[in-house]
C-alpha positions in Angstrom: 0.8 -0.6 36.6 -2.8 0.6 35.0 -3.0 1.1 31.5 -4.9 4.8 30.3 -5.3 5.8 26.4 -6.9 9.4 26.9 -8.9 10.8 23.5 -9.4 13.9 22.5 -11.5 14.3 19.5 -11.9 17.7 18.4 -15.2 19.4 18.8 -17.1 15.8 19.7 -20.7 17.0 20.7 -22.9 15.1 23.5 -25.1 16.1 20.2 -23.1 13.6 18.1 -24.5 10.3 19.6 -26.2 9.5 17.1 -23.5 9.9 14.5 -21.6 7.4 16.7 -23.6 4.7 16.1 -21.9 4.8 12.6 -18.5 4.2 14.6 -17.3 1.2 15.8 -14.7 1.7 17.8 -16.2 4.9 19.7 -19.2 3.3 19.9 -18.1 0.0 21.8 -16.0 2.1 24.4 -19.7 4.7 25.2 -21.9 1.5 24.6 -19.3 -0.1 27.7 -18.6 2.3 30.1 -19.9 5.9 31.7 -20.7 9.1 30.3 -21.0 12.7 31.6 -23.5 13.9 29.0 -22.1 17.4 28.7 -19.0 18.8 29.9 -19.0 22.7 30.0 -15.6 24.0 28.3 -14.0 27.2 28.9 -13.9 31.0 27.7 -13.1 31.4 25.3 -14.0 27.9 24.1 -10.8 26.9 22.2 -8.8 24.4 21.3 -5.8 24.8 23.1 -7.2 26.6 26.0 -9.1 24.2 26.6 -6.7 21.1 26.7 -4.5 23.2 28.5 -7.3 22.8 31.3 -7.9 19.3 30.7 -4.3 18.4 30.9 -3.8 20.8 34.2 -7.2 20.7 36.0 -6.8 24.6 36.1 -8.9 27.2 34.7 -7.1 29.5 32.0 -6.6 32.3 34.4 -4.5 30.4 36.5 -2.3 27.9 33.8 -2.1 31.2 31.5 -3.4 29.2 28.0 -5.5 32.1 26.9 -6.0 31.6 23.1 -4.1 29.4 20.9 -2.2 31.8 19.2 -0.1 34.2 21.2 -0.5 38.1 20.4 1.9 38.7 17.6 0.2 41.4 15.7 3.0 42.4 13.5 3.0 38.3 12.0 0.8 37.2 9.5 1.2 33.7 10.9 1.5 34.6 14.3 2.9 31.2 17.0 0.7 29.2 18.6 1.2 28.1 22.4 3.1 25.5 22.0 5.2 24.6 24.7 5.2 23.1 28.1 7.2 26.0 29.6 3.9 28.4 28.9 1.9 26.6 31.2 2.2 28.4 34.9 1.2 25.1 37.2 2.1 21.6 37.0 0.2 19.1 34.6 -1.1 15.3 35.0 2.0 14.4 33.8 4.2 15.4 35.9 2.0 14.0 39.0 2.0 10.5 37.0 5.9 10.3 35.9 6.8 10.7 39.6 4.5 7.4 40.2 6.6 5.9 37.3 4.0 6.1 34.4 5.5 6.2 30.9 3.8 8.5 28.5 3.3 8.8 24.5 1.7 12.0 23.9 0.5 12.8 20.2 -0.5 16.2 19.1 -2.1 17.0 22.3 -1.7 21.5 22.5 1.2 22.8 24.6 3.1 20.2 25.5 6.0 21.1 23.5 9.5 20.5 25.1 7.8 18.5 27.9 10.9 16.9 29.0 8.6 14.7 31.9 7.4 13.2 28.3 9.0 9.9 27.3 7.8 9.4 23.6 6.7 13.2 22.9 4.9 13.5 18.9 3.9 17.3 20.1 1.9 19.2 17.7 3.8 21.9 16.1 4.6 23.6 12.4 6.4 25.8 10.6 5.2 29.6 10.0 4.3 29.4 6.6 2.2 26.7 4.4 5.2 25.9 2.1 7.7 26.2 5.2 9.6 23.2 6.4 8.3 22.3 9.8 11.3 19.9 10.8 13.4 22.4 12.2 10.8 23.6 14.7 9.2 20.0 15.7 13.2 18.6 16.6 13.1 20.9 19.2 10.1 19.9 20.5 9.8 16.1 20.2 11.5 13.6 22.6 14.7 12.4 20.9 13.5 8.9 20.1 10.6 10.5 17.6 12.8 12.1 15.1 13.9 9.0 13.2 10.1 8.3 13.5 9.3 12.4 11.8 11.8 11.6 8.7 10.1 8.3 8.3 6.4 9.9 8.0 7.1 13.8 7.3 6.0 12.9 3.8 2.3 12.6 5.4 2.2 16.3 6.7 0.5 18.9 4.8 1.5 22.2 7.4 -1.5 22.1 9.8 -4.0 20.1 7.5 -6.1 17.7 8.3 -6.6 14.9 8.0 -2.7 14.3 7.4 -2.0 15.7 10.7 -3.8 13.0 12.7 -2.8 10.5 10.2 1.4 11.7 10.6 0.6 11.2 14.8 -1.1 7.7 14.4 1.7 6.6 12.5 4.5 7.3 15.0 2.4 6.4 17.7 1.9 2.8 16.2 5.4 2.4 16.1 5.8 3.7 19.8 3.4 1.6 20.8 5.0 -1.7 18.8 8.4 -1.0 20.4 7.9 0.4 23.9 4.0 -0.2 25.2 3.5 3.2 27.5 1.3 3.0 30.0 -0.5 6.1 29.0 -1.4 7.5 25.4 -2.5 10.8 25.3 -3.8 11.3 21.5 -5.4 14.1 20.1 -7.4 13.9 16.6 -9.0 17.3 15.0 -10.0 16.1 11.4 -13.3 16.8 13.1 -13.0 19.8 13.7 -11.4 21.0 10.9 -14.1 19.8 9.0 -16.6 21.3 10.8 -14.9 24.6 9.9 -14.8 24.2 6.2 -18.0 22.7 5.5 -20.5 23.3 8.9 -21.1 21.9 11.6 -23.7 19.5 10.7 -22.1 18.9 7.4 -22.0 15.6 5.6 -18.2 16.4 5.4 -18.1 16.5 9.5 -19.8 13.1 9.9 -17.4 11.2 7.4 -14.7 13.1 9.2 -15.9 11.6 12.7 -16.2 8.2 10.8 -12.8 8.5 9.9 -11.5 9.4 13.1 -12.7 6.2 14.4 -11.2 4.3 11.9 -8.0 5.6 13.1 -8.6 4.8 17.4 -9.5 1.8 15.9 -6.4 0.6 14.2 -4.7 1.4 17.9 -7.1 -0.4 19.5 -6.6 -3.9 17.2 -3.1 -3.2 17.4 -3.5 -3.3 21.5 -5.8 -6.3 21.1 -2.9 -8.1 19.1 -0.3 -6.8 21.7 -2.5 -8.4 24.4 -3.3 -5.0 25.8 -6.7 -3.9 25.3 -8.4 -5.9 28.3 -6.2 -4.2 30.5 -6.9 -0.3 29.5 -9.0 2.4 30.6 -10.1 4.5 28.2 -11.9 8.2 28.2 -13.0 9.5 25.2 -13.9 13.7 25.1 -14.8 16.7 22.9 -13.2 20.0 23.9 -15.5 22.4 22.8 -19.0 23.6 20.8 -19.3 25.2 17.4 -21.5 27.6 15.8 -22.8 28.6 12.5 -21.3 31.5 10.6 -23.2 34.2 8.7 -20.8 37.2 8.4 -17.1 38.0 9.8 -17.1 41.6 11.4 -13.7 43.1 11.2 -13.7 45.5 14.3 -10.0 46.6 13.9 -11.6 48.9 10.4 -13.0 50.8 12.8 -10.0 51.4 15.2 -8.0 52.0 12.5 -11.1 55.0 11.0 -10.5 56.1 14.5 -6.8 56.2 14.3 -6.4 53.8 17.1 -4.1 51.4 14.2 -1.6 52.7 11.8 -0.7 51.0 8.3 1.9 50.7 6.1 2.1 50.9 2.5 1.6 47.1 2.6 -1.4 47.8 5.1 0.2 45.7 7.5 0.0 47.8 11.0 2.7 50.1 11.9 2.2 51.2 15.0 -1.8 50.8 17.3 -3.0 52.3 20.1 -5.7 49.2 20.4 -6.2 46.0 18.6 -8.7 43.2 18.6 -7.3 39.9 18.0 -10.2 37.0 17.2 -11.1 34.0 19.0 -13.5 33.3 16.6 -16.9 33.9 18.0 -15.0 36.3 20.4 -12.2 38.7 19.9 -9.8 40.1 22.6 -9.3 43.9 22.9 -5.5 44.3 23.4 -4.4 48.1 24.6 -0.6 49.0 24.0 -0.8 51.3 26.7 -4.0 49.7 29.1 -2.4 53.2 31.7 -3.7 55.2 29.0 -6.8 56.4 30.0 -7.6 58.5 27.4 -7.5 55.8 24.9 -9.4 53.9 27.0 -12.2 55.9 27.2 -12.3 56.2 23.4 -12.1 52.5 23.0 -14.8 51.9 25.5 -17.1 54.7 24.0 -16.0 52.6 20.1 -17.0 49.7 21.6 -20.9 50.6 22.9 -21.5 51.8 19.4 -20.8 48.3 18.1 -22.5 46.6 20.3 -25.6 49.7 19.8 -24.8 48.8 16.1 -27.2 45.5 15.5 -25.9 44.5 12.2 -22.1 44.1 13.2 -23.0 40.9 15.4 -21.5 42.3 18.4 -23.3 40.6 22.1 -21.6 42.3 24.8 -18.2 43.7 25.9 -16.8 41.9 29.0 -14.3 44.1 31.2 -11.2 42.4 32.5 -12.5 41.9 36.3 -15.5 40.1 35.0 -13.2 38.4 32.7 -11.2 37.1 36.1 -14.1 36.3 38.1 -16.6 35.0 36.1 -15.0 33.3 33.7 -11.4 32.9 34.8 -9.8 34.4 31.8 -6.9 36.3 31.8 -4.2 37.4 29.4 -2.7 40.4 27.6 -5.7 42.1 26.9 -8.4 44.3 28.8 -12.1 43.7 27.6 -13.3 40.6 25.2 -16.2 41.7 22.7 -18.5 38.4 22.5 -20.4 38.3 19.5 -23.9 37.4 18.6 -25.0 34.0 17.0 -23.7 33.9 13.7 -21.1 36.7 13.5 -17.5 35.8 14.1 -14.9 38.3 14.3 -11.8 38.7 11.6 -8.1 40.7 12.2 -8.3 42.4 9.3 -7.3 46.3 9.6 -8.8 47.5 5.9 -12.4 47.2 4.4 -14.5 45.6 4.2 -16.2 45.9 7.7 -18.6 42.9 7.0 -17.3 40.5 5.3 -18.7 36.5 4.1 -16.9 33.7 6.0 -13.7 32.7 4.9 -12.5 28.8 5.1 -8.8 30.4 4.9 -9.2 30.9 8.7 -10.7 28.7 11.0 -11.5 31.8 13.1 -13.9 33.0 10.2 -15.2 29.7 8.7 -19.0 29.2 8.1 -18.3 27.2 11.2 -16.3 28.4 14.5 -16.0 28.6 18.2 -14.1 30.8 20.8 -18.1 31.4 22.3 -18.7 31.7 25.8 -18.8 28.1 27.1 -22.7 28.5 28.4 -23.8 28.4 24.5 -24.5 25.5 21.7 -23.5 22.5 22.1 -20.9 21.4 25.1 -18.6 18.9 24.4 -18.9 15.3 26.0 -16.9 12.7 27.9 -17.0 8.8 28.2 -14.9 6.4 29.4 -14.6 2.2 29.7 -12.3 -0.3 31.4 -11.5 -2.2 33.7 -11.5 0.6 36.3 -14.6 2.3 35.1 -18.0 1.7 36.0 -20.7 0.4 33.5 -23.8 2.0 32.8 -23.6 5.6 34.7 -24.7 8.7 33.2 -23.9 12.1 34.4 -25.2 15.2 33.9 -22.4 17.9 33.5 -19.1 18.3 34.3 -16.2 20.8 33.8 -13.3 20.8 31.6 -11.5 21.6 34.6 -12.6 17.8 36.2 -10.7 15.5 33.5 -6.9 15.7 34.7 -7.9 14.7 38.2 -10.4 12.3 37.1 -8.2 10.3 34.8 -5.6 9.9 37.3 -7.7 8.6 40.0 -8.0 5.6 37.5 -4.4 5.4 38.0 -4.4 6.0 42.1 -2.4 9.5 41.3 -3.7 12.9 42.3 -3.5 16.3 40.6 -3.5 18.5 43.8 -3.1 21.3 41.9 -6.1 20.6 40.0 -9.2 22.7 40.3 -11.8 20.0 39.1 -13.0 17.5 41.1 -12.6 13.4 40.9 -16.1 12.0 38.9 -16.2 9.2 41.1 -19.2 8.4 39.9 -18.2 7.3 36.7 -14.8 5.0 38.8 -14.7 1.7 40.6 -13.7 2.0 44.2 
């Protein structure tokens, strides 16, 4: 059977060649292989929307991976999408185990419960920073992994990176040791987080991408010793852009003024008539009653005057059937308020309006995403092996092309897929 190590590394840029250079590892598998320049990512451009796509070949209208935190407005902490059983079509995996192929999959988004996945390290925590995420991830994890969690727990730090990649690499070496998949799916976002506390050009982001390599690379000598390397195909792929941060805008102020939200005495909400919940550089306009048309009107008619308003950063409003057809988004929500460069939306229901950016919250950092795909930078995609071509460049591609791409290294189709095969980049 073919070998396949897929990696994603958060936020890489087609803009970051030049930080490659400075990375081994990376570096060898771009320098000896194919590249699609750019790949565009989807609305809004997030993490886990978007490897929901990659891993399905769907857009997020059709395998339902809208955000990556549900709408929970009563939690302070509300749950990410986690699990397999959120996705509405089938995924690469489940294509490849019927061929046979064995996977390890590492904190890759929404895989969760995947019961296709042999050796299953899924990315998952508890719902608070001094919570204990073990009783959550054992229900998650394939069997096999939870001696492997006890043994490296010590490493995690909640969501933090970079002990999150480092806890993943860990228990991957040791799958790896003792039972050699055929396909690693491995997903590293020290880069991104870093790009969200310090910018995204930051010194910080670069020695984070450095230090991402240096963990591919200890996989990769570990293959080499194992006798393995030669024999696997590997794509390499950023999942999204980022943009600069100036100012958070906190557009659910103003429905609460209007007495669209309700607030306790703790000013958490009550009860709401509307609520925006951030994507970032986006925020989602969720109605409790969308039959209501009275409050509709009055959150339409809320919603010009923002976007009239030039200093609260607000683009455009998109309505839910240009959501659907031009962008393929869909979820519990009716319009999507798309902010201008620099101004990324925040949750927060009491002044101030306008706030700095907030490292807190990746969603309000002086660095974020959850854009519209067609801005900044896109992410890229390379791949080298013995199935893969040398030398070919590409253009642009779609998220939406990677599941049925990396199969047809391994002579399995994703007819479910929306993508297309990149053949260009594949030896016949």
């Amino acid at each position: 059977m073919k070998r396949l190590f897929i990696l994603s590394v958060d936020s890489l840029f087609y803009e970051d060649m030049e930080w490659l250079k400075d990375c081994p590892y990376l570096y060898d598998i771009l320098q000896n292989g194919s590249q699609v320049k750019r790949m565009q990512s989807v609305y809004p451009a997030m993490t886990y929307a978007a490897h929901a796509t990659m891993l399905t070949g769907c857009y997020p209208d059709v395998h339902g991976i809208y955000h990556n935190e549900k709408v929970e407005i009563d939690k302070r902490f509300p749950d990410w999408h986690w699990r397999r059983e959120e996705l509405k079509v089938p995924t690469l995996i489940d294509y490849a185990t019927e061929k046979g192929y064995r996977f390890s999959v590492v904190n890759w988004p929404v895989t969760g419960a995947d019961p296709k996945i042999e050796f299953n390290i899924p990315e998952i925590w508890s719902d608070k920073p001094d919570g204990d995420g073990r009783p959550r991830f054992i229900t998650v994890c394939s069997p096999e992994i939870i001696p492997l969690y006890d043994k490296y727990k010590h490493l995690l730090r909640w969501k933090y990176q970079p002990e999150l990649d480092e806890f993943g690499v860990c228990c991957l070496q040791e799958v790896i040791e003792e039972h050699q998949p055929e396909v690693i799916m491995l997903h590293l976002s020290f880069l991104d987080h870093a790009r969200h506390s310090n910018g995204t050009w930051s010194e910080e982001a670069y020695q984070a991408l450095i230090e991402c390599d240096k963990r591919f690379g200890r996989i990769v000598e570990q293959l080499k010793r194992l006798g393995l390397y030669e024999e696997t195909n590997f794509a390499v792929f950023g999942d999204h852009g980022h943009m600069p941060v100036k100012q958070v805008f906190n557009p659910n102020v103003i429905l609460r003024q209007k007495g669209l939200i309700e607030l306790d005495e703790n000013n958490l909400v009550k009860s709401w008539k509307a609520y925006c919940h951030s994507a970032g550089l986006s925020t989602h306009v969720v109605l409790a009653d969308p039959a209501d048309e009275a409050v509709r009107k009055q959150v339409e008619e809320i919603m010009a005057q923002m976007v009239a308003d030039e200093s609260l950063g607000c683009e455009q409003v998109v309505d839910k059937k240009t959501l659907k057809e031009v962008w393929h988004l869909e979820g519990p929500f009716d319009y999507a308020i798309e902010g201008r460069p620099g101004t990324s939306f925040g949750n927060l229901c009491v002044e101030p309006m306008i706030m700095p950016t907030d490292s807190t919250d990746y969603k309000i950092s002086v660095s974020a995403h959850g854009h519209m795909p067609t801005k900044g930078p896109w992410p890229t995609f390379f791949m080298a092996g013995p199935q893969i071509k040398k030398g070919v460049v590409v253009e642009e591609g779609h998220l939406i092309d990677h599941a049925p791409t990396w199969m047809a290294v391994l002579d399995v189709e994703v007819p479910t897929a929306q993508g297309r095969v990149i053949r260009e980049l594949i030896n016949e």
